[in-house]
C-alpha positions in Angstrom: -36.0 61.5 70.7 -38.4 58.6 72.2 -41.5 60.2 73.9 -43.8 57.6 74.8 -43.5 56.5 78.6 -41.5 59.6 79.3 -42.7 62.9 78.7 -47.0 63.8 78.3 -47.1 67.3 76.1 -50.9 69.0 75.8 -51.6 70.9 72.8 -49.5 69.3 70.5 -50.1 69.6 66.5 -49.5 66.1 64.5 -46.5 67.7 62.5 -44.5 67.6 65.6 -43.8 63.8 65.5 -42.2 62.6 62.2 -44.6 60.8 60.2 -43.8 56.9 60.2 -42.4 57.0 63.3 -45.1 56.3 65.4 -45.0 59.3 67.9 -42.0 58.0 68.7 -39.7 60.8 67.3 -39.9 64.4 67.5 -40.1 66.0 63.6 -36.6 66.8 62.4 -34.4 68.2 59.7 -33.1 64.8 58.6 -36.8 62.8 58.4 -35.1 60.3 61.6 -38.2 57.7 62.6 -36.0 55.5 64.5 -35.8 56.6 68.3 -32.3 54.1 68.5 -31.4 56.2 65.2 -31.9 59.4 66.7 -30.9 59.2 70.3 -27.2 57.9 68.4 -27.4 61.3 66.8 -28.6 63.5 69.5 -25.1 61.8 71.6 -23.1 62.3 68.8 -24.3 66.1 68.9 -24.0 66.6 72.6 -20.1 65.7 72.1 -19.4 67.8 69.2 -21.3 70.5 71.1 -19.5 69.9 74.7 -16.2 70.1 72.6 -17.0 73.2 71.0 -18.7 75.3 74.2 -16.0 74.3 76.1 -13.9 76.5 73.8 -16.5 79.7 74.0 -17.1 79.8 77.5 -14.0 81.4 79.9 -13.4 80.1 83.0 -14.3 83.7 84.4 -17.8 83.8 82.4 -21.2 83.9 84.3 -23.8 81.9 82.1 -27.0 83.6 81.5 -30.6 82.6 79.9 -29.5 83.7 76.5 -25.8 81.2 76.6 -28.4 78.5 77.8 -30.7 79.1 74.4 -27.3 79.0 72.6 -25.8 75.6 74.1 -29.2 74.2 73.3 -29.1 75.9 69.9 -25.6 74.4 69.2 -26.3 71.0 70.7 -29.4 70.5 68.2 -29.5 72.8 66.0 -29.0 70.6 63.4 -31.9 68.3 64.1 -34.4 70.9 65.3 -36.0 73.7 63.7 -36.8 74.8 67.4 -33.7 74.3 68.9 -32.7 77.2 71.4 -35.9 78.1 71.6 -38.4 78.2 74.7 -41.0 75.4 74.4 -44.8 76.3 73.3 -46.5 73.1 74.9 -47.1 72.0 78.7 -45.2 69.2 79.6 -45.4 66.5 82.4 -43.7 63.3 83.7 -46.3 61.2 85.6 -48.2 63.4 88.0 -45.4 66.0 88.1 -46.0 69.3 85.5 -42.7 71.3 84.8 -43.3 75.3 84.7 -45.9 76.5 81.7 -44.7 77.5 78.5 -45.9 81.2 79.3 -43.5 81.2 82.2 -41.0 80.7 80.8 -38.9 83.6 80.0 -40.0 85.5 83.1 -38.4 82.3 84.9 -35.6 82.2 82.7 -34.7 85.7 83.3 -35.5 85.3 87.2 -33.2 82.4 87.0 -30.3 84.7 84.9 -30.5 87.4 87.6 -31.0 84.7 90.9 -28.5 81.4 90.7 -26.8 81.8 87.7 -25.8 85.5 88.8 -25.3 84.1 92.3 -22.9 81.2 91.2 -21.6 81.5 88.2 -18.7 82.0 87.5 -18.2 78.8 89.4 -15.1 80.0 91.2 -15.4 78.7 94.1 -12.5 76.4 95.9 -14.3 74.8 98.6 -15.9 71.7 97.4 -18.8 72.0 99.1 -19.6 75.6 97.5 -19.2 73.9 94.6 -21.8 71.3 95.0 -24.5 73.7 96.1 -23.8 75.8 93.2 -23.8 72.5 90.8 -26.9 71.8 92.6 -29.2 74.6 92.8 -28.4 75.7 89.5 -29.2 72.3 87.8 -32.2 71.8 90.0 -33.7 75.3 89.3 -33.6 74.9 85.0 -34.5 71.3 85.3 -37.5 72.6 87.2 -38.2 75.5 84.0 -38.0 72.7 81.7 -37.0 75.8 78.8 -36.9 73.7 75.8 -39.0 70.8 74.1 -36.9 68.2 74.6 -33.3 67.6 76.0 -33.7 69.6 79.2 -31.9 67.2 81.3 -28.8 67.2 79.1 -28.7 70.7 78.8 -28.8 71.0 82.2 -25.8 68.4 82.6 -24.0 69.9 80.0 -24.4 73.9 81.8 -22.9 71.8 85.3 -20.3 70.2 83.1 -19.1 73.6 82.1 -19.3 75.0 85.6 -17.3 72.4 87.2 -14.6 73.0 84.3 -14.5 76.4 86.0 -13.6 75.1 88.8 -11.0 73.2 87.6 -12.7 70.0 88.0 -12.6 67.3 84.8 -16.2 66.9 82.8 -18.4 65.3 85.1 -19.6 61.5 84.8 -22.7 61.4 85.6 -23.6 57.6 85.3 -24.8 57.8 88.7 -27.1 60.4 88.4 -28.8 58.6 85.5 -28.5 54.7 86.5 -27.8 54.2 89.9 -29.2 56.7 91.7 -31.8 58.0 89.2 -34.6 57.5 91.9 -33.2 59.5 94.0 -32.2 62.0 91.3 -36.1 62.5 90.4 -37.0 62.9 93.8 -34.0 65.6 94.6 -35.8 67.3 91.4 -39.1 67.5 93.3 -37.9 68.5 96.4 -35.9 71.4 94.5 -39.8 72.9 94.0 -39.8 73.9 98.1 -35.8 74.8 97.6 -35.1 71.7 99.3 -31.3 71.6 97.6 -29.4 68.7 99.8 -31.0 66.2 98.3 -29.8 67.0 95.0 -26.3 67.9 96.9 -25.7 64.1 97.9 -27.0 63.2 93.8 -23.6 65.4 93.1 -21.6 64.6 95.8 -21.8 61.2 94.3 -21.3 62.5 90.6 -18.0 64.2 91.8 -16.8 61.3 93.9 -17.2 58.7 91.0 -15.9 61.7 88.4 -12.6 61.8 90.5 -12.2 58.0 91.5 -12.8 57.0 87.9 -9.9 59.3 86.6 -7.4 58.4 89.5 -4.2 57.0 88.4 -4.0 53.6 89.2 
């Protein structure tokens, strides 16, 4: 995946960029130096993957830190040796620095026994329990930032799977990623003082355009 302009890493060994691609793409199992060629493949991935979790994961299960490793692990495990695996580097986007890579699985299992305990399974029937619980819990493990790379989509993916328990179809979350993306990065920041509504009105949105864009015409 495409690093430059995106994320800053510190303590980074050359062999984790594939040679000939310009620090452009993360090393891989298929020797991919084209960031178009490899975000193609990392989609492609993501929908296999979405299509196959969907069939693990009951509509009764509550998610914890090791089911997040294994989405991530079955999302890219075939590009990545390190898929599933908690990051080793620092990483940063602009002036903002996600949780350090020692932190991580005392966060991670903070997390398992804190939001995903507190709302998942994602049973609930009033809407508006079910976009706090989309929100903290997506707000919290963006914040972690577990893995090297594809945090934000694991993150959608995990919400994708807990709106399913609600009964809710996969979300589309075009808004959260084109429309409203600067208010989707500042929801993220807020989420450090617990500050959750902003990132409630990024899924109030999500859910609103989810359900208007299936609607029978």
């Amino acid at each position: 995946m495409k690093k430059s302009g995106r994320y800053k890493t510190a303590h980074l060994v050359e062999d984790q960029y594939e040679p000939g691609s310009n620090g452009q793409v993360l090393k891989n199992k298929h020797g991919i130096t084209s960031p178009e060629e490899m975000d193609r493949y990392e989609k492609e991935e993501q929908l296999r993957a979405l299509d196959e979790l969907t069939d693990i994961f009951e509509k009764d299960h509550r998610f914890s830190a090791a089911d997040i490793c294994k989405m991530h692990k079955i999302w890219l495990g075939n590009i990545y040796e390190w898929a599933g695996k908690y990051r080793k580097v620092k990483m940063s986007k602009g002036d903002f620095t996600f949780a350090f890579p020692e932190q991580i699985p005392k966060l991670m299992t903070e997390f398992e026994k804190g939001q995903l305990y507190e709302f998942t399974p994602c049973s609930f029937e009033n809407l508006d329990q079910i976009i706090t619980a989309l929100a903290v819990v997506h707000t919290e493990l963006v914040l972690i930032h577990p893995f090297r790379e594809g945090n934000g989509r694991a993150a959608r993916m995990l919400a994708i799977l807990m709106a399913i328990q609600t009964g809710l179809p996969p979300l589309d979350f075009g808004v959260m990623i084109d429309e409203e993306k600067e208010k989707y990065i500042k929801a993220i920041h807020a989420g450090v003082g617990r500050n959750y509504e902003p990132m409630r009105k990024v899924f109030t949105s999500v859910i609103r355009k989810t359900l208007r864009i299936r609607e029978p015409r």
